[in-house]
N, C-alpha and C positions, 0 to 999 in steps of 0.2 A: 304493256306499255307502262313506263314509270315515268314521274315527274320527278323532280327534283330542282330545290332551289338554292341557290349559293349567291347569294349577294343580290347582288344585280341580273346573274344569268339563271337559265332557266334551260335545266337538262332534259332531254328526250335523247332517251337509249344514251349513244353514244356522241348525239349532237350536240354543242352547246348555240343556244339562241340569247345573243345578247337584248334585254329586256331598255335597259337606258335607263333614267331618271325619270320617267312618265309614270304620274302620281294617277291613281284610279279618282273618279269622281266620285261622291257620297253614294251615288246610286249603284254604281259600277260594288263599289265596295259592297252596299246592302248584295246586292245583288251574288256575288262570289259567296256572302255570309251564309245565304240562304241556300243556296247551290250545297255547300260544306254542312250544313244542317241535316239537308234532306240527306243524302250519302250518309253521313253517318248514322241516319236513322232507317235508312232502308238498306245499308249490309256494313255493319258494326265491325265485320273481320277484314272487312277488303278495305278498311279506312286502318285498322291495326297493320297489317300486313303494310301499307303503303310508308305509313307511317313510322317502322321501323321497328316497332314498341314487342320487344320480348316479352313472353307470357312469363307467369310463375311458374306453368306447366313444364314448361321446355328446360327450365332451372331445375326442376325437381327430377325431372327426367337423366337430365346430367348428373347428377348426383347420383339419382339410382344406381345409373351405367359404373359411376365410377366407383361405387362402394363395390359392385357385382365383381368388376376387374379385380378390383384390389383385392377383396378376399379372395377371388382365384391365383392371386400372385402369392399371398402371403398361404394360401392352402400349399400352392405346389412347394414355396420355400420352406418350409416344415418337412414336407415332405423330402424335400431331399437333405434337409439338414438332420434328417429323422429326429426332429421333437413332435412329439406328440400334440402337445400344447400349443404348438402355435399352427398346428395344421388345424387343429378344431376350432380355433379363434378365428382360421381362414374361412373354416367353413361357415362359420358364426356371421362373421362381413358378408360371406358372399349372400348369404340366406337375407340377412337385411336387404341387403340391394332387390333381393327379389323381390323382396314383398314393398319395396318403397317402386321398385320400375310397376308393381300392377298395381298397388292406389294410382298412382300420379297415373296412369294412362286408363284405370276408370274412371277416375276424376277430370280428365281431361275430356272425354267422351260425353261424360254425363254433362259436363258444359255447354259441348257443343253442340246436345240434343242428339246425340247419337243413339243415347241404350234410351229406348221408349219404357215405362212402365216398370212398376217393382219387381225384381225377380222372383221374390216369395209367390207374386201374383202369378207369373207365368208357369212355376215352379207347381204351383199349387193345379190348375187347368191341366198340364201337361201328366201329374200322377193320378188325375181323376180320370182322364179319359184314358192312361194307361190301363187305369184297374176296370176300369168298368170296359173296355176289351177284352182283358182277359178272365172279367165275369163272365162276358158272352162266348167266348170258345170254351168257357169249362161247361157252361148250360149246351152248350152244341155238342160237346162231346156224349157229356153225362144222358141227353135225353134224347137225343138221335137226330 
């Protein structure tokens, strides 16, 4: 369910409800302030989201996309123009784009509390109890 305001009316979905000239009282007012407070302190995304407000993320994301394309445009144009040079300038765009689409979408994640904890940490847990496994099947082999 979305609100939206436009002057005087006041949209739901596809209804409009005309609102009128009716000024809120001071309390009324406090009141709606306090209401918009608390929301945005209890889910910061669903007041962005409501609110219209594009991320930097979603920008950067687009830009990734479209460096990706482009160097795949200009790789195959090379390609068929057989220069050399401008097909590894293609490749050269499209490799940026790659590397700008995964910053921007692990910076986007890491925003939104998605990747828990430093990967060196997990990274680190994950080849210790690798190797000390397979200290224990070499001691199981080796001694019976």
């Amino acid at each position: 369910m979305r609100l939206k305001r436009a002057g005087n009316q006041l949209a739901l979905g596809a209804k409009m409800f005309y609102c009128g000239d009716m000024a809120l009282s001071d309390r009324e007012q406090r009141l709606l302030a306090e209401m918009e407070e608390a929301l945005s302190a209890d889910d910061p995304r669903l007041v962005s989201t409501l609110s219209g407000a594009t991320s930097r993320f979603s920008a950067s994301i687009g830009i990734a996309i479209a460096a990706l394309l482009g160097g795949f445009a200009i790789l195959f144009a090379g390609l068929i123009a057989q220069m050399t040079l401008v097909g590894v300038s293609g490749f050269l765009v499209a490799l940026v784009g790659v590397i700008l689409l995964i910053n921007s979408l692990t910076r986007s994640k890491s925003k939104l509390g998605l990747v828990g904890g430093s990967p060196k940490r997990a990274r680190r847990s994950f080849t210790k109890g690798f190797t000390k496994g397979m200290e224990d099947r070499w001691d199981q082999r080796n001694n019976g």
